[in-house]
C-alpha positions, 0 to 999 in steps of 0.5 A: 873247924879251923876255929876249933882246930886253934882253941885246941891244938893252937893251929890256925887250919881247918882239919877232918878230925877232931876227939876231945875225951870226957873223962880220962878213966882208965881203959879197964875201968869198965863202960863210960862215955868216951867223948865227942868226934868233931868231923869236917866233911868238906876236909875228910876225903871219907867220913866214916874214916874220920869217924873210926880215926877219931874214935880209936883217939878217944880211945887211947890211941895216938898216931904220933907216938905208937909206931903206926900202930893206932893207923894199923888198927884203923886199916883193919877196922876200915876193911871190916867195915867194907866187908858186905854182911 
């Protein structure tokens, strides 16, 4: 992950995860193939919140520029995914 983390980002570092986009069509433009989620379990403290995390990137979103609003929206994704069915 530490080498895949530099060729893309140019950090030298292990991360938990990883989103690299297919294409870059519009949201609206109806169902395609978002991308690849890298995870590394030995640096996510939980897994499935990776996944959700670099899910919601692949779908637009961008923690470091929207306000928190992506990190909200992976709280209440996270507390649905809990909820027993």
């Amino acid at each position: 992950m530490r080498t895949l983390n530099y060729a893309a980002r140019g950090v030298d570092e292990a991360t938990d995860v990883l989103a690299f986009p297919i294409d870059e069509q519009p949201a609206d433009s109806g169902p395609r193939e978002l991308g690849d989620v890298f995870i590394c379990p030995d640096v996510a403290a939980d897994v499935v919140e990776a996944a959700v995390h670099g899910t919601l990137h692949l779908c637009g979103y961008d923690h470091e520029t929207d306000d928190s609003e992506m990190l909200q929206l992976q709280d209440r994704v996270m507390k649905k995914l809990d909820t027993p069915k």
